[in-house]
C-alpha distance (Angstrom), angle and dihedral (degrees) to the residues before:
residue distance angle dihedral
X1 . . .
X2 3.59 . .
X3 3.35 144.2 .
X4 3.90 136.6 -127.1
X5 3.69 132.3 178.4
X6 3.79 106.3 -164.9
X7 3.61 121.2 -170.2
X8 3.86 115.7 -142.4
X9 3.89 129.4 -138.2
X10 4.11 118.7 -124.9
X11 3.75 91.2 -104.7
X12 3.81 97.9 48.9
X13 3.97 90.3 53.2
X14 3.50 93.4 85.0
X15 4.16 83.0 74.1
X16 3.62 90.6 48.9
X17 3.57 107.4 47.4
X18 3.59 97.8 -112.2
X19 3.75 100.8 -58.5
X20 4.08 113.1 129.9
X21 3.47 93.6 -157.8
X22 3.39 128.7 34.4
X23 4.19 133.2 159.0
X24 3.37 135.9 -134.5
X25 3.65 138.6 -170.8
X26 4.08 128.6 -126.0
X27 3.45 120.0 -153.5
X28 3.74 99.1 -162.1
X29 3.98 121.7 98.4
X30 3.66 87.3 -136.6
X31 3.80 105.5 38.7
X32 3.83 122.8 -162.8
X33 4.00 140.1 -168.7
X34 4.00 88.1 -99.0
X35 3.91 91.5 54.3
X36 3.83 92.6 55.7
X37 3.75 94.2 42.7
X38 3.96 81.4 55.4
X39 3.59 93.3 44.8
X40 4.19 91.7 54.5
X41 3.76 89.1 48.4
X42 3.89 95.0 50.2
X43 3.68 85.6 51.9
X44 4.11 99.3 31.6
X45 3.71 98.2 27.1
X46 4.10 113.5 -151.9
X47 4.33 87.6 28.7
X48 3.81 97.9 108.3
X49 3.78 100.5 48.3
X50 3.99 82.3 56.7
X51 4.25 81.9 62.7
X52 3.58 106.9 22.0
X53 3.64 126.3 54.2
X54 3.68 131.3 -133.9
X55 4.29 89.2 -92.4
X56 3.87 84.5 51.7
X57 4.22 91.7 -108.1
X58 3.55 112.4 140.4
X59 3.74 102.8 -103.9
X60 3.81 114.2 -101.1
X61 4.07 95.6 -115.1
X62 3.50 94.4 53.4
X63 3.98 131.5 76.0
X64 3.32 126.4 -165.0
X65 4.12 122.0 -155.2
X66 4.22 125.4 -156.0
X67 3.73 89.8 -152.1
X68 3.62 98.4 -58.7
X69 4.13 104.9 -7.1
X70 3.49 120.6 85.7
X71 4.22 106.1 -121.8
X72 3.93 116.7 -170.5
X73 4.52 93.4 168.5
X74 3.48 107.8 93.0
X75 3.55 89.1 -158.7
X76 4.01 99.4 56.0
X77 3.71 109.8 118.3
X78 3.96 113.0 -112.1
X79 4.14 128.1 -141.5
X80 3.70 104.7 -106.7
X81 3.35 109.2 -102.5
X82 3.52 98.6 27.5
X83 3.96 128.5 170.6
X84 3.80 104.3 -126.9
X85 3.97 107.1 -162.7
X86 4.26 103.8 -176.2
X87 4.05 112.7 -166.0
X88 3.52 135.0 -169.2
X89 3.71 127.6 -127.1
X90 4.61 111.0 -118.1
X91 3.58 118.7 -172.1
X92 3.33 125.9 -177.8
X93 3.50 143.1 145.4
């Protein structure tokens, strides 16, 4: 099992009850992007579809960091014990 604390953008905390931060645990020996995104919607259900698309792509919008590397394959194998940092896109003008 593995370990992930994930830190959660302003818009997203809505799913999460407030918190900024929150951790969650993967079961897998060799843990990946997708199981974590899993993991926050077993514990914050209706969070991942806000990230992930219906074909499972990490939605345009949205990037995703692997403590400090930006990771857009939900399948790409993760350090244990990562620090997950997800960010939304702003635009403005």
């Amino acid at each position: 099992m593995a370990g992930f604390s994930v830190a959660i953008p302003s818009p997203l905390r809505s799913y999460t009850r407030g918190a900024a931060n929150v951790r969650v645990t993967v079961a897998s020996a060799t843990p990946k992007l997708a199981d974590v995104l899993a993991a926050l919607d077993t514990a914050y259900p209706g969070i991942r579809f806000r990230m992930v698309d219906e074909t499972g792509r990490v939605r345009p919008h949205i990037q995703i960091f692997v403590n400090t590397k930006v990771e857009r394959n939900p399948a790409a194998s993760l350090p244990r014990d990562a620090s997950i940092m997800i960010v939304g896109a702003l635009s403005g003008g």
